[in-house]
mmCIF file of the N, C-alpha and C atoms, coordinates in Angstrom:
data_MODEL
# 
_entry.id   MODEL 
# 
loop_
_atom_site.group_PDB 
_atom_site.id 
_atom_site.type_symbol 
_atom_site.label_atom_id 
_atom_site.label_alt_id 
_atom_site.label_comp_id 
_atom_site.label_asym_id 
_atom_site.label_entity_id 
_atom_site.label_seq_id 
_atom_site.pdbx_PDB_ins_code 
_atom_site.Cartn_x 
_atom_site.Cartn_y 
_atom_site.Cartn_z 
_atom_site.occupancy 
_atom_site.B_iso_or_equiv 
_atom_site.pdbx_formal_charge 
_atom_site.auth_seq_id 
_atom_site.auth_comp_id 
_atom_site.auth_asym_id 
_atom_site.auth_atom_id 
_atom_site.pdbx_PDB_model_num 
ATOM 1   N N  . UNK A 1 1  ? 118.582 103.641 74.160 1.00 0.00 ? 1  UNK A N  1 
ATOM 2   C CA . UNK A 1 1  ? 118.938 104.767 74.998 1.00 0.00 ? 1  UNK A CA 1 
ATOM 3   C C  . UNK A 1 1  ? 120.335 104.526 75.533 1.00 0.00 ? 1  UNK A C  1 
ATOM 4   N N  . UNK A 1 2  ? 121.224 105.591 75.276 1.00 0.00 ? 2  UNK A N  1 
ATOM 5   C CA . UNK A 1 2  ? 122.604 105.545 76.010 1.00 0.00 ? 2  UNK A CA 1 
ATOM 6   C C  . UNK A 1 2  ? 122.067 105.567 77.634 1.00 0.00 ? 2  UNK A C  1 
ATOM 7   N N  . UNK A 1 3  ? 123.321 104.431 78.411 1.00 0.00 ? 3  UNK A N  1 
ATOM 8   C CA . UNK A 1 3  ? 123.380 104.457 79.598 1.00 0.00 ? 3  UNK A CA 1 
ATOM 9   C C  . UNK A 1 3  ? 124.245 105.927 80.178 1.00 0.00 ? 3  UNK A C  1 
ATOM 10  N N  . UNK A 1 4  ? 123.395 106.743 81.265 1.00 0.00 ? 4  UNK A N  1 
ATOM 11  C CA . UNK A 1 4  ? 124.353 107.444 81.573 1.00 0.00 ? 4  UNK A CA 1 
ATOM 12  C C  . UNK A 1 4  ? 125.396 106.962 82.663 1.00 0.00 ? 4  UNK A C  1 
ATOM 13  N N  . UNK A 1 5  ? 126.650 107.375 82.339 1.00 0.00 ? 5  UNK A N  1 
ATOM 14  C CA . UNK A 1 5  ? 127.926 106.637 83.603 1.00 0.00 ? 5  UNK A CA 1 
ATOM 15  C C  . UNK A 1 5  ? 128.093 107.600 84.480 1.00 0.00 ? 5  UNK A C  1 
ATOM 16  N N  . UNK A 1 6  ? 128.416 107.082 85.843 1.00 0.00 ? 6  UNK A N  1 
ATOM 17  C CA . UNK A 1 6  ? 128.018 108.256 86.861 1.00 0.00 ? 6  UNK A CA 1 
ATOM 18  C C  . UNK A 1 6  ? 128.918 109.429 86.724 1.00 0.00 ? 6  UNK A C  1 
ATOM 19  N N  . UNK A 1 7  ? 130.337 109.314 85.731 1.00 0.00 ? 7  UNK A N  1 
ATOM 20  C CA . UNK A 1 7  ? 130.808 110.619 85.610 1.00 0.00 ? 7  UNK A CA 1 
ATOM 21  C C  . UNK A 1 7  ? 129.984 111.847 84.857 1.00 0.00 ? 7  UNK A C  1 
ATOM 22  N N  . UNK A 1 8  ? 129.038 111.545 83.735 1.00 0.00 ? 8  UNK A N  1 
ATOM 23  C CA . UNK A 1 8  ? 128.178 111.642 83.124 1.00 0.00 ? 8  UNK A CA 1 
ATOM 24  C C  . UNK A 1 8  ? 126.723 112.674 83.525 1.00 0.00 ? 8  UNK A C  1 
ATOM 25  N N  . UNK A 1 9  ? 126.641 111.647 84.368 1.00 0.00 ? 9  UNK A N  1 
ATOM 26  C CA . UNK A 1 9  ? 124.909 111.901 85.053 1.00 0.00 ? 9  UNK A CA 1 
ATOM 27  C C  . UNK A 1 9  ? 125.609 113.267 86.332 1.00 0.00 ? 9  UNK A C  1 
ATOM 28  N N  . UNK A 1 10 ? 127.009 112.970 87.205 1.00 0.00 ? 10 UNK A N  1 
ATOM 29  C CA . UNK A 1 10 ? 127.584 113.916 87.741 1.00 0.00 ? 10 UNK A CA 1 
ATOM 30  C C  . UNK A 1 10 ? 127.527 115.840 87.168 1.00 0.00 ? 10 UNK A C  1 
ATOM 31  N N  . UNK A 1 11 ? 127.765 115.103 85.552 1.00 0.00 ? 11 UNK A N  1 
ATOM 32  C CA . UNK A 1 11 ? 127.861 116.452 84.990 1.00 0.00 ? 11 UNK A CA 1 
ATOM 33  C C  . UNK A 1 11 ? 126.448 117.428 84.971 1.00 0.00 ? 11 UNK A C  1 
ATOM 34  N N  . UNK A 1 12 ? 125.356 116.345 84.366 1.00 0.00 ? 12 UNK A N  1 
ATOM 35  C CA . UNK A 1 12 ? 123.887 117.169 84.461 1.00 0.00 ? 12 UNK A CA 1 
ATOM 36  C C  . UNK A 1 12 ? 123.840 118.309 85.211 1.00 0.00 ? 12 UNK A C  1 
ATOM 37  N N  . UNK A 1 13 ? 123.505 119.371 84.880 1.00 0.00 ? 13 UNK A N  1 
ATOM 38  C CA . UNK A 1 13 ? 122.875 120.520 85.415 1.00 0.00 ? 13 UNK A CA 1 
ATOM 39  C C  . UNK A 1 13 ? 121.663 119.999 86.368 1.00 0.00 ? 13 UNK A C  1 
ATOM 40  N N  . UNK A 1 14 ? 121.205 120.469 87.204 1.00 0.00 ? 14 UNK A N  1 
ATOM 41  C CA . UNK A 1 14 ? 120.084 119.909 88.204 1.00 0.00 ? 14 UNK A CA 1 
ATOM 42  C C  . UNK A 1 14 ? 118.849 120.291 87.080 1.00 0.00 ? 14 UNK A C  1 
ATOM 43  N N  . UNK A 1 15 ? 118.578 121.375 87.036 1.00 0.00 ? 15 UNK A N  1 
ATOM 44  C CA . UNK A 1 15 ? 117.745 121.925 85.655 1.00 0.00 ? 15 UNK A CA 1 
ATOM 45  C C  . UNK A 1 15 ? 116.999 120.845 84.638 1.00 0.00 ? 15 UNK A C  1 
ATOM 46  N N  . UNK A 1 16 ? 118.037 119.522 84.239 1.00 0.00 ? 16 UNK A N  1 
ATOM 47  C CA . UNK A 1 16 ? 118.080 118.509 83.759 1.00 0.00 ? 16 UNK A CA 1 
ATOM 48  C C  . UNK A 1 16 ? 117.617 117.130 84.109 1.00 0.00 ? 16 UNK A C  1 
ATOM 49  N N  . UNK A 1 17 ? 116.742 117.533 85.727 1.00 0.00 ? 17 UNK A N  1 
ATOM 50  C CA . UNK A 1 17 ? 116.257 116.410 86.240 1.00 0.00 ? 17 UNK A CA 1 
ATOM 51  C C  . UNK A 1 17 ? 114.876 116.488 86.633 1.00 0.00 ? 17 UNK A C  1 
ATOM 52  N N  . UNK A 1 18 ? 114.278 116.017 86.517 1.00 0.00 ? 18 UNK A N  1 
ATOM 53  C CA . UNK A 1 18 ? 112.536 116.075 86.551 1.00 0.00 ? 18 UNK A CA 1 
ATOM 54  C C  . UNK A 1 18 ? 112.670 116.200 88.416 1.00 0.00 ? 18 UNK A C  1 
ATOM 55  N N  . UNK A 1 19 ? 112.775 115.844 89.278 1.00 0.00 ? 19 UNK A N  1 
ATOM 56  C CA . UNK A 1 19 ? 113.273 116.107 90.369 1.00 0.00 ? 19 UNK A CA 1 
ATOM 57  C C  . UNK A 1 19 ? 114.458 116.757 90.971 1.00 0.00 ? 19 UNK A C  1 
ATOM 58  N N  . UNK A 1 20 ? 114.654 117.985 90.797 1.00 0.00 ? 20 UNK A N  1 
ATOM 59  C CA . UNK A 1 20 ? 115.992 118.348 90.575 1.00 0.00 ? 20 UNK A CA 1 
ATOM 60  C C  . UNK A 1 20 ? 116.770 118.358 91.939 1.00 0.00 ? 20 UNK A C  1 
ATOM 61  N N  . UNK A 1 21 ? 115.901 118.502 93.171 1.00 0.00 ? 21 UNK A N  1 
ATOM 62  C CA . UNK A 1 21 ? 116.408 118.426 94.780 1.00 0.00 ? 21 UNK A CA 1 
ATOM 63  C C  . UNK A 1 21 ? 117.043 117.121 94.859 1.00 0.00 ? 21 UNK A C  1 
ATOM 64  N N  . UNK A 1 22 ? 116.726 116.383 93.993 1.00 0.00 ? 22 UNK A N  1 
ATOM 65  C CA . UNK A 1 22 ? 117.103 115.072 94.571 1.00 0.00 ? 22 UNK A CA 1 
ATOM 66  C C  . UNK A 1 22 ? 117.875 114.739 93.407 1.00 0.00 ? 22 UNK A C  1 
ATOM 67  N N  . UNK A 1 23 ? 117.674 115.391 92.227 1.00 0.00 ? 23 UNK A N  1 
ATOM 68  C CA . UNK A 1 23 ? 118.971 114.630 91.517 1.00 0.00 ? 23 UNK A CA 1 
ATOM 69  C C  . UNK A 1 23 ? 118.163 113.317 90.804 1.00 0.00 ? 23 UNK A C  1 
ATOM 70  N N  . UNK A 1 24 ? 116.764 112.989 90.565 1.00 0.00 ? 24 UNK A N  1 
ATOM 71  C CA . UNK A 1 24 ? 116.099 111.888 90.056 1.00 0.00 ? 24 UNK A CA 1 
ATOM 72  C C  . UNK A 1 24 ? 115.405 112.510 88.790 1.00 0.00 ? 24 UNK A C  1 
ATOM 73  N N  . UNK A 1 25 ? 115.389 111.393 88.114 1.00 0.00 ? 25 UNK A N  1 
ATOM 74  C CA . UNK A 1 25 ? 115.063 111.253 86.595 1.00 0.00 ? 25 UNK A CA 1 
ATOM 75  C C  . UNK A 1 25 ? 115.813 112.189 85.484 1.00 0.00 ? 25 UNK A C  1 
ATOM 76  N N  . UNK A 1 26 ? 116.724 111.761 85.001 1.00 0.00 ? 26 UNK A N  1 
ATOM 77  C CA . UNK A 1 26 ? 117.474 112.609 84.294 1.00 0.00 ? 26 UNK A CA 1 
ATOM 78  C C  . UNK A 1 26 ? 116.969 112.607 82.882 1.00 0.00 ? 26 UNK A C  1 
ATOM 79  N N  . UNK A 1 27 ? 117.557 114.183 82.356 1.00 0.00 ? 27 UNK A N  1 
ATOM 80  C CA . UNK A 1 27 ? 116.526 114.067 81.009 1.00 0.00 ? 27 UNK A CA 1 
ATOM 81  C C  . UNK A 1 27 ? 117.215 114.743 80.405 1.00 0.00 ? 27 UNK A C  1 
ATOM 82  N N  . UNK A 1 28 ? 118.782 114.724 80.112 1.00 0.00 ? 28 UNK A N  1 
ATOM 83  C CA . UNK A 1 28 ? 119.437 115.063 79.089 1.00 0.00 ? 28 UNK A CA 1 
ATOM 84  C C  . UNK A 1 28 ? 118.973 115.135 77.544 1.00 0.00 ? 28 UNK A C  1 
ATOM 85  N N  . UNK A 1 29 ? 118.218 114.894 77.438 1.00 0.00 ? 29 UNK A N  1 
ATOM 86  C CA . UNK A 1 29 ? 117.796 113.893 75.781 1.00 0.00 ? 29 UNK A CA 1 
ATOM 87  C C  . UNK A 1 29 ? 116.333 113.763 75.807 1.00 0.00 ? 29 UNK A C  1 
ATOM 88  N N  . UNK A 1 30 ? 115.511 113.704 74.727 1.00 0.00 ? 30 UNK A N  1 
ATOM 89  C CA . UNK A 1 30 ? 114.292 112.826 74.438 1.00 0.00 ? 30 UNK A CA 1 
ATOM 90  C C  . UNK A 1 30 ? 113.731 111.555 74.916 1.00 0.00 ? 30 UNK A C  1 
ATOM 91  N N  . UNK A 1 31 ? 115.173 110.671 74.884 1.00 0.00 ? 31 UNK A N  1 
ATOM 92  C CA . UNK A 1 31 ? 115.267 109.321 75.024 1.00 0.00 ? 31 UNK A CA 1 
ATOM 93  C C  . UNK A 1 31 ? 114.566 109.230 76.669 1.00 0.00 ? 31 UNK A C  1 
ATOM 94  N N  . UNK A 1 32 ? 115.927 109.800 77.389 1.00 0.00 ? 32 UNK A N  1 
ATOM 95  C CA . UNK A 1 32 ? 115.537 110.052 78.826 1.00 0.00 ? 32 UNK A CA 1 
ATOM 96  C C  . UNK A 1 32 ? 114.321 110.499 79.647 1.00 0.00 ? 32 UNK A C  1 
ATOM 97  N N  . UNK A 1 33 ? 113.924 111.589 79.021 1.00 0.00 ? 33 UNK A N  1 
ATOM 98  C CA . UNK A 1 33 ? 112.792 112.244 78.978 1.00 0.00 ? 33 UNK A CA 1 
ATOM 99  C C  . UNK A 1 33 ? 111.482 111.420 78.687 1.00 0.00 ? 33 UNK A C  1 
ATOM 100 N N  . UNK A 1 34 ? 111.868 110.489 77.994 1.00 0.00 ? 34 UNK A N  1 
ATOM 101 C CA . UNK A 1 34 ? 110.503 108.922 77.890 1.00 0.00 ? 34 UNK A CA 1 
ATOM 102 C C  . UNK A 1 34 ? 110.636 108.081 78.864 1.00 0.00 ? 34 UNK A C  1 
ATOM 103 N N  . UNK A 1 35 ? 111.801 107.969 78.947 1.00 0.00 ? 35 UNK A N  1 
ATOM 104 C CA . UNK A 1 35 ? 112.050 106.684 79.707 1.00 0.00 ? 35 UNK A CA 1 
ATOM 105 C C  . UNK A 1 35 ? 111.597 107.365 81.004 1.00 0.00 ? 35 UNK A C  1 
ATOM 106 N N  . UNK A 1 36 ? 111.714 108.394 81.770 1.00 0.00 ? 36 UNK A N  1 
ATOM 107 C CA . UNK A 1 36 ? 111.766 109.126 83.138 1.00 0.00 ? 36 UNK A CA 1 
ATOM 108 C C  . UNK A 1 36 ? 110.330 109.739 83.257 1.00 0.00 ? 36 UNK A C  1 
ATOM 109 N N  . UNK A 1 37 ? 109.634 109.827 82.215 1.00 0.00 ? 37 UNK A N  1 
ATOM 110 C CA . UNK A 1 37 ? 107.717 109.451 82.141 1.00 0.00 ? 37 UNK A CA 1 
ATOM 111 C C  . UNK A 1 37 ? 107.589 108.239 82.823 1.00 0.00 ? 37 UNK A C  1 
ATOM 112 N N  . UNK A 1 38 ? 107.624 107.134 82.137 1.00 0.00 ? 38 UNK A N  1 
ATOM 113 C CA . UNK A 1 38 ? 107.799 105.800 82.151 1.00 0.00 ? 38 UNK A CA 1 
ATOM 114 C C  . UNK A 1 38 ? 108.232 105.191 83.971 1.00 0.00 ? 38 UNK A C  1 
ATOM 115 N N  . UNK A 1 39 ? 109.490 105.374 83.846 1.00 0.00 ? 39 UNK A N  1 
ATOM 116 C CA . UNK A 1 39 ? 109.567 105.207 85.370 1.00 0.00 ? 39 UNK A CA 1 
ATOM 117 C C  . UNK A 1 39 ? 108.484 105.824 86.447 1.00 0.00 ? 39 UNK A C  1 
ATOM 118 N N  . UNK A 1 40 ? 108.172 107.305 86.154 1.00 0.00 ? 40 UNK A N  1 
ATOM 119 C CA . UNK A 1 40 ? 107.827 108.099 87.306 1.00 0.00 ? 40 UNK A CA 1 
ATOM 120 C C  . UNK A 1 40 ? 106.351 107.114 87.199 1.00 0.00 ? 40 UNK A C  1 
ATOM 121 N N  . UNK A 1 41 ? 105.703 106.790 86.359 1.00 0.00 ? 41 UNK A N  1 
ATOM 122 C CA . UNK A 1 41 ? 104.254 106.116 86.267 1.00 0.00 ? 41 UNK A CA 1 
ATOM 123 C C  . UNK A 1 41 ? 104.599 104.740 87.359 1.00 0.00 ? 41 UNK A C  1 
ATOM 124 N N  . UNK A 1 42 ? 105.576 104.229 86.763 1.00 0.00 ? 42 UNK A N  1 
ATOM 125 C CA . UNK A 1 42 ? 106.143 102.630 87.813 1.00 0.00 ? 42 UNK A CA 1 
ATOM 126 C C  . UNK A 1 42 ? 105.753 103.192 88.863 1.00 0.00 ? 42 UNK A C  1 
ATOM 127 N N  . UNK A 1 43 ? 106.606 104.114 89.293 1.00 0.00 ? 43 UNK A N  1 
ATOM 128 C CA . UNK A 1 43 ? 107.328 104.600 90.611 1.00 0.00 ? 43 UNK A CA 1 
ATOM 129 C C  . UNK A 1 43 ? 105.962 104.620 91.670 1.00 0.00 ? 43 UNK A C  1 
ATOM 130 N N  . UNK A 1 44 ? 104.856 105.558 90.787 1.00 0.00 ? 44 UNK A N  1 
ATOM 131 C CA . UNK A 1 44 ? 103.949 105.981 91.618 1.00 0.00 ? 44 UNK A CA 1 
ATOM 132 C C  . UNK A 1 44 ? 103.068 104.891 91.651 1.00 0.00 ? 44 UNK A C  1 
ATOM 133 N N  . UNK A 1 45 ? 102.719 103.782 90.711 1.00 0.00 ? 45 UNK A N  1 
ATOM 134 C CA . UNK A 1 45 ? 101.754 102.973 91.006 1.00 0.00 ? 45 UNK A CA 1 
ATOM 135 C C  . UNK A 1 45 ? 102.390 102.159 92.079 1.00 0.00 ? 45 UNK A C  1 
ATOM 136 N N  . UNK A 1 46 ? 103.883 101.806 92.497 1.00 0.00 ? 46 UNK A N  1 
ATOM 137 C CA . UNK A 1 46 ? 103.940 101.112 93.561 1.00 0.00 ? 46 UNK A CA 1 
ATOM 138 C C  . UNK A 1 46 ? 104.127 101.769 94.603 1.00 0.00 ? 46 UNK A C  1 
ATOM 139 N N  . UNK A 1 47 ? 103.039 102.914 94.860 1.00 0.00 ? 47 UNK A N  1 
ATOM 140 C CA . UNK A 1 47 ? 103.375 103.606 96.243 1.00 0.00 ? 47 UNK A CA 1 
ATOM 141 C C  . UNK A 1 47 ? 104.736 104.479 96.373 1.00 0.00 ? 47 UNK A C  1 
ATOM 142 N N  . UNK A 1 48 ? 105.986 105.095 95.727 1.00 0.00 ? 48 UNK A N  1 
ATOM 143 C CA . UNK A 1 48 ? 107.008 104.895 95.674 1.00 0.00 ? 48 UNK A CA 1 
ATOM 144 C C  . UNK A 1 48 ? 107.169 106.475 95.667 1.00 0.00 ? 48 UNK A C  1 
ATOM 145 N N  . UNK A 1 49 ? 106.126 107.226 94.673 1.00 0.00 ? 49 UNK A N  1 
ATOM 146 C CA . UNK A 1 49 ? 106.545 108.343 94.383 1.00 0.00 ? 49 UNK A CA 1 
ATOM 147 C C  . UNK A 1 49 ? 105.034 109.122 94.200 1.00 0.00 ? 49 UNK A C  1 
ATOM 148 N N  . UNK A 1 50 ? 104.803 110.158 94.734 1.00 0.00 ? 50 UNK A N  1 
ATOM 149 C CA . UNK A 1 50 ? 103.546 111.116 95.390 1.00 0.00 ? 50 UNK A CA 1 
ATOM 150 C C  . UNK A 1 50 ? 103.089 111.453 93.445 1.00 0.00 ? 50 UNK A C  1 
ATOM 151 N N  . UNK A 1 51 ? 101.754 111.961 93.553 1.00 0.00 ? 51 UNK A N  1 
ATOM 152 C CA . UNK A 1 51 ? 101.056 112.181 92.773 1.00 0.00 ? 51 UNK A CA 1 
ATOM 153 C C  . UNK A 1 51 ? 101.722 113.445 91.698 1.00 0.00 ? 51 UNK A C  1 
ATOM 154 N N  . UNK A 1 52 ? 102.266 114.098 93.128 1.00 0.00 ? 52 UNK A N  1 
ATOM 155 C CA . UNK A 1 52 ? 102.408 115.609 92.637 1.00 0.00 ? 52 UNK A CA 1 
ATOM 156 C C  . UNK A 1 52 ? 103.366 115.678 91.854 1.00 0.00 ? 52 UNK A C  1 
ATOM 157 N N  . UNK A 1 53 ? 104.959 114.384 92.537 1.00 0.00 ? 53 UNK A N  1 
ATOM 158 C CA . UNK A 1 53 ? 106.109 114.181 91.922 1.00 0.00 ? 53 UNK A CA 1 
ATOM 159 C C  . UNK A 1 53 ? 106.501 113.727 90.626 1.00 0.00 ? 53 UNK A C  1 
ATOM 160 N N  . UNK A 1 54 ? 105.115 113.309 90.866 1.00 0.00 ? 54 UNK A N  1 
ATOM 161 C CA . UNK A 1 54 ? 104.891 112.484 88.942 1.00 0.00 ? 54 UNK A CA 1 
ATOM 162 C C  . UNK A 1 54 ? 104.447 113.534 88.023 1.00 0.00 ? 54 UNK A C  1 
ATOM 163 N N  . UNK A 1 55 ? 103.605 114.714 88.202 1.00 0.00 ? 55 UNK A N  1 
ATOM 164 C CA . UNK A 1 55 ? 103.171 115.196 87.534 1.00 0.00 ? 55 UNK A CA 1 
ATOM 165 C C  . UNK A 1 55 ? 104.335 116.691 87.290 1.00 0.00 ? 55 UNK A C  1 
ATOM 166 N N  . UNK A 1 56 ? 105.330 116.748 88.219 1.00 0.00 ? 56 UNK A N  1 
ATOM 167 C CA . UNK A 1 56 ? 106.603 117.345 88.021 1.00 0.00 ? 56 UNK A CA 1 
ATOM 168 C C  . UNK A 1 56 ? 107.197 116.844 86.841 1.00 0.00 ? 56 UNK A C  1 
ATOM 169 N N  . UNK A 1 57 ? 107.367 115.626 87.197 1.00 0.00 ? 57 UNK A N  1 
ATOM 170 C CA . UNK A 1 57 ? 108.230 114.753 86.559 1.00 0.00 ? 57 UNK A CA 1 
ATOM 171 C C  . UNK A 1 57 ? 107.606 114.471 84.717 1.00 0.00 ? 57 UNK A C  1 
ATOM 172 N N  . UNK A 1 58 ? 106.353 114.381 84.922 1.00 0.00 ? 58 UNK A N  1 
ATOM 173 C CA . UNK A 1 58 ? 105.558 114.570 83.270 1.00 0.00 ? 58 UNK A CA 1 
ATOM 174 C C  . UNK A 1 58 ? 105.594 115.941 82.780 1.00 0.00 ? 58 UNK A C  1 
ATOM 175 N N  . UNK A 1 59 ? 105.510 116.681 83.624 1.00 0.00 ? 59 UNK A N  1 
ATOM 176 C CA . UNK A 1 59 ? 105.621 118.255 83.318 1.00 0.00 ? 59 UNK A CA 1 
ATOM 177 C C  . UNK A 1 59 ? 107.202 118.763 82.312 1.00 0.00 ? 59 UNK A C  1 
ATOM 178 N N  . UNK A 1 60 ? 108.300 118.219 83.035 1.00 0.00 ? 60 UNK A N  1 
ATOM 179 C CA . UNK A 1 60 ? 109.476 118.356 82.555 1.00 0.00 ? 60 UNK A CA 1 
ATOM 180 C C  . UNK A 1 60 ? 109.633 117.599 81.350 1.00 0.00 ? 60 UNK A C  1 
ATOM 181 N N  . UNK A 1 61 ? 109.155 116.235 81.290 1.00 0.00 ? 61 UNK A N  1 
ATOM 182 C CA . UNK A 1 61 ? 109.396 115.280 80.544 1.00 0.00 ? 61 UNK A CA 1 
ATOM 183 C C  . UNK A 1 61 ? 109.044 115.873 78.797 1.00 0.00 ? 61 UNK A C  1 
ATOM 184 N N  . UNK A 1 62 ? 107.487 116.696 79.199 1.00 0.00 ? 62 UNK A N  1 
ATOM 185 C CA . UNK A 1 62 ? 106.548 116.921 78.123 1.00 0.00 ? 62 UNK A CA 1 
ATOM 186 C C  . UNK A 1 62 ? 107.268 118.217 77.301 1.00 0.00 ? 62 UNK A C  1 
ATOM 187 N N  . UNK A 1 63 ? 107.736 119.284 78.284 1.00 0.00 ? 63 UNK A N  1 
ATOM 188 C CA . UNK A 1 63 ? 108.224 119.952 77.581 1.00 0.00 ? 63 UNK A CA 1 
ATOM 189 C C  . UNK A 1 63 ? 109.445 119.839 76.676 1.00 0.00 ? 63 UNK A C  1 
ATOM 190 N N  . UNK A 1 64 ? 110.665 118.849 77.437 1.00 0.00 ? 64 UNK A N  1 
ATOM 191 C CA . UNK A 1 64 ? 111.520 118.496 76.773 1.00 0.00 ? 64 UNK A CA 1 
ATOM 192 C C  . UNK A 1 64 ? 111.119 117.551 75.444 1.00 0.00 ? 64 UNK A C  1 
ATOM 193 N N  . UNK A 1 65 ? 110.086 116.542 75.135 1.00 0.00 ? 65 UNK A N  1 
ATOM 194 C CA . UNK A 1 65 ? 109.391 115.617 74.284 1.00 0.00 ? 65 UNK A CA 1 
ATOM 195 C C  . UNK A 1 65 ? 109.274 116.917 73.157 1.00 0.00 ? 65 UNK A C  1 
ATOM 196 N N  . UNK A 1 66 ? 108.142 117.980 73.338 1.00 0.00 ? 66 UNK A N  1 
ATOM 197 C CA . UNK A 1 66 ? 107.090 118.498 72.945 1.00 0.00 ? 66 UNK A CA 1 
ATOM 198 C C  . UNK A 1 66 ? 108.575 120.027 71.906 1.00 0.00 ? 66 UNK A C  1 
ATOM 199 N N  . UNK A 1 67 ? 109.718 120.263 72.797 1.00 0.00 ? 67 UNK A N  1 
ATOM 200 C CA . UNK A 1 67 ? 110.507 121.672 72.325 1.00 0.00 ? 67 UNK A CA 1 
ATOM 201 C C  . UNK A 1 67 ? 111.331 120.972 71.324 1.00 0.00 ? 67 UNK A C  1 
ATOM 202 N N  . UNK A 1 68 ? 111.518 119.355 71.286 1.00 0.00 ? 68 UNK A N  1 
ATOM 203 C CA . UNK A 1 68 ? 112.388 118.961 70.759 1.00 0.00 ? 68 UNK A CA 1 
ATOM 204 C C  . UNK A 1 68 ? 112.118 117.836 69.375 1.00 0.00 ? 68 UNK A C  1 
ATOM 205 N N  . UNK A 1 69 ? 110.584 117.958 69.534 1.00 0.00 ? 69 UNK A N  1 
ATOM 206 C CA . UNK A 1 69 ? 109.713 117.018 68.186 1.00 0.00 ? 69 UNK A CA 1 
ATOM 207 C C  . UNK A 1 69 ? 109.340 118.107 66.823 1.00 0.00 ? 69 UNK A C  1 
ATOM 208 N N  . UNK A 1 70 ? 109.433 119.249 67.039 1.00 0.00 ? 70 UNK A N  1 
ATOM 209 C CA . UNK A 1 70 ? 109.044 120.153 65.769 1.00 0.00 ? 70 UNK A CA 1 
ATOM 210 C C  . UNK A 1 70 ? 110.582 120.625 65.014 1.00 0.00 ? 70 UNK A C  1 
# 
């Protein structure tokens, strides 16, 4: 997975973030979009991030995975 550089991640559309108020989990890409599943699961098993935020965050993830595998 390319690292995004903060000029980069600056550019993202909010649209582009599984949390978009806050600007968390970016999902430019497929790649991102796994990896920002992945985290949000971390996130929430250590207390870190609410049930609901995760299932935002899988929600976005799945569609971007799911529009971009056929």
């Amino acid at each position: 997975m390319s690292k995004l550089s903060t000029q980069s991640r600056k550019s993202i559309p909010k649209g582009e973030f599984g949390l978009p108020e806050q600007k968390k989990y970016p999902m430019p890409d497929r790649r991102h979009a796994a990896n920002a599943k992945a985290r949000a699961s971390q996130e929430e098993h250590r207390g870190l991030l609410s049930s609901a935020d995760k299932k935002r965050v899988d929600n976005k993830a799945d569609k971007i995975l799911d529009r971009k595998s056929g």
